[in-house]
N, C-alpha and C positions, 0 to 999 in steps of 0.2 A: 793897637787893635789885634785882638788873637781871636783865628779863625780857622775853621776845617776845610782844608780843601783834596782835593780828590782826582784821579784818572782813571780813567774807565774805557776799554776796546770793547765795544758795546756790541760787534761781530751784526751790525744792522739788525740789531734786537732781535738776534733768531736765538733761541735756545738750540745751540748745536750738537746737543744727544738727540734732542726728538725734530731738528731741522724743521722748525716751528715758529713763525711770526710770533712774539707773545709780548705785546707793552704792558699788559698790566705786571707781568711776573718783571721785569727791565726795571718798571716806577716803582714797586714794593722792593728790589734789591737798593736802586739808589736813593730811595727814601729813608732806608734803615743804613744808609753812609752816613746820615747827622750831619752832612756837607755845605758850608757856603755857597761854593764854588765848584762844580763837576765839569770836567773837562771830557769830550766824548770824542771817539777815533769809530771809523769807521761807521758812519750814519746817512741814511737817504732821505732825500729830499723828494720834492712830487713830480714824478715822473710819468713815463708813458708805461711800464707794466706796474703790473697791479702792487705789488710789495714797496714800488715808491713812493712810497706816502711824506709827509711831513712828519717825521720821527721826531724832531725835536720838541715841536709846535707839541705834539701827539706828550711824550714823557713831561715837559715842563705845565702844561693842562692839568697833567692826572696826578701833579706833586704839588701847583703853585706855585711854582719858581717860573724867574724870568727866562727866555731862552733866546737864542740863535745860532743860525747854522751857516755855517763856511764851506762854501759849494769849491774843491779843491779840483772837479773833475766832471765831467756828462761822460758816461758808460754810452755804452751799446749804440756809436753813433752818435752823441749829443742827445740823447731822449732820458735820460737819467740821471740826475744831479746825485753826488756822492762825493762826502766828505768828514767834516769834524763839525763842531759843537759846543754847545756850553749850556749848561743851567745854570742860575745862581738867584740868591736871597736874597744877595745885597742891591743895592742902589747901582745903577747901570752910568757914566756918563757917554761912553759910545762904543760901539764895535767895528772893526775892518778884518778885512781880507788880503794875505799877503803872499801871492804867488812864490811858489817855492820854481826856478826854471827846470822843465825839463835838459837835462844832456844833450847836447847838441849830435855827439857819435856814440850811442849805446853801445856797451862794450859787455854789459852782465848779462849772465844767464836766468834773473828771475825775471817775472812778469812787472813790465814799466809802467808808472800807473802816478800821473801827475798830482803832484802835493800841494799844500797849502798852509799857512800858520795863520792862527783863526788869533788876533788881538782883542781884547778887553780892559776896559779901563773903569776901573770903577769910581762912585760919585758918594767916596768914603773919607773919611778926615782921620789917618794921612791914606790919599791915594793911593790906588796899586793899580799894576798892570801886569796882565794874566797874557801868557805867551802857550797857544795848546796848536799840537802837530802830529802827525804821523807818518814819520819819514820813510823813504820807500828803500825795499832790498837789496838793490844791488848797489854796489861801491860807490860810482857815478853820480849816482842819484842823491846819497848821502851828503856828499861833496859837498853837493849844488846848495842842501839840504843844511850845513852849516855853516856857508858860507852866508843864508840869505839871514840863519840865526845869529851872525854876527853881526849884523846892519841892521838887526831890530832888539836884540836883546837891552836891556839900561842897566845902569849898574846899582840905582837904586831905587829900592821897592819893584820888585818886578821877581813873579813866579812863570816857570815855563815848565809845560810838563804833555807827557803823551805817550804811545805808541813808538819806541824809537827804533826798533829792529834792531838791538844791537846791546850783547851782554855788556857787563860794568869796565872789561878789560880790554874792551874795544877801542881802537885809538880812535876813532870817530870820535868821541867821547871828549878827546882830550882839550879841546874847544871849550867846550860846553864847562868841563872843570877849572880851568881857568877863572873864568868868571862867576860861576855860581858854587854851590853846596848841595851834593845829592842829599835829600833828607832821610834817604835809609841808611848812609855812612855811620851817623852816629850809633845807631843802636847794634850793630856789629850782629847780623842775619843776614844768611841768603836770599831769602825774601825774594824766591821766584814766585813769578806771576802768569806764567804760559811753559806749557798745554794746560790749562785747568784739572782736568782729569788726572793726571798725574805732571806736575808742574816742576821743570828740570832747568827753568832759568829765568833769568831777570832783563826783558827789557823793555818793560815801561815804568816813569820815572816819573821825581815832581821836583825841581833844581829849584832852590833861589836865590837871588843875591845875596851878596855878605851882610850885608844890613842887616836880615830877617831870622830871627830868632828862631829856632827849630825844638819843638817840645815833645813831638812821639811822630812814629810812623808805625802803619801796620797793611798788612795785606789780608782784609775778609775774605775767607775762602768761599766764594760763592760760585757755584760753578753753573753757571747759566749760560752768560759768554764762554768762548775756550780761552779770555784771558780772566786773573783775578782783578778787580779791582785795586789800587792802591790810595792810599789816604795818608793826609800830613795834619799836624797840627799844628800854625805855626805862630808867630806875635811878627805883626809887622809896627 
């Protein structure tokens, strides 16, 4: 089975030059990805202010693809669901939700902000299983953040991809390489994806097991989000 799949820090579909809600401009960028499977990082769910909407429900409507959303967190109080995501073409057999723990004694300086790894399984012959997250800033958090991706990762047919905070030379990383295949290794690019506007590093990614055949990657420059999108193409 060869398929396009895709990551995207969707920056909760605001066009961050003109700090503008915009799903139609979000559905025209990931509908011109040609993507199976789109993994989305930072996305809101229906909330109590007015910008939480059903973002997912809202982009997967306006493309035809299937959707769900993996509520990793409630903002401002519990009145705000905000998390990850997924669209996809293919046939669905089920999705869960899989708490990433927060740190029990926060020790980093950036803003803590509870995770979650969004599972999918598809109802494709041969099966796969789609692992998308957006791990949080500081040290700690990461930890926690591959420790819970070791207790869910498989070693076969299984893609994991996201938002990781963290360049290719990061030891946090070294987990994650172990067991999979970054699919921008092969093509020997920098293949930064953030700040969009002028883009000086690389850390959102699409791994998969050794099994899975790896045939292109590319990063569209589309600067909508302040991350790029990235896309794989892979044979499972």
């Amino acid at each position: 089975m060869k398929i396009k799949v895709a990551s995207y820090n969707i920056y909760h579909c605001e066009d961050y030059r003109k700090e503008k809600i915009d799903f139609d401009a979000f559905a025209e960028a990931i509908k011109s990805l040609d993507a199976d499977v789109i993994g989305l990082n930072e996305v809101h769910g229906e909330g109590e202010l007015e910008e939480y909407t059903e973002q997912a429900k809202i982009l997967g409507e306006k493309i035809g693809y299937n959707y769900f959303f993996a509520k990793a967190t409630e903002l401002d109080d519990g009145k705000n669901p905000f998390g990850n995501a997924v669209l996809t073409r293919l046939p669905v057999k089920g999705f869960s939700v899989i708490p990433i723990p927060d740190p029990e004694n926060p020790t980093g300086s950036y803003w803590y902000e509870t995770r979650c790894i969004l599972k999918m399984v598809t109802d494709t012959e041969p099966q796969a299983t789609f692992l998308i997250t957006h791990f949080g800033l500081n040290d700690d958090e990461q930890v926690n953040a591959i420790e819970t991706f070791c207790d869910t990762v498989l070693d076969e047919k299984c893609i994991f991809m996201g938002d990781l905070n963290a360049r290719p030379d990061n030891p946090i990383l070294d987990e994650i390489k172990k067991r999979m295949n970054d699919t921008a290794e092969p093509f020997g690019k920098p293949f930064f994806t953030f700040v969009a506007h002028n883009p000086n590093r690389k850390i959102d990614y699409i791994f998969t097991s050794r099994d899975i055949k790896i045939h292109s990657f590319d990063v569209p420059q589309i600067i909508l989000s302040d991350h790029f999108p990235v896309v794989a193409e892979i044979e499972i």
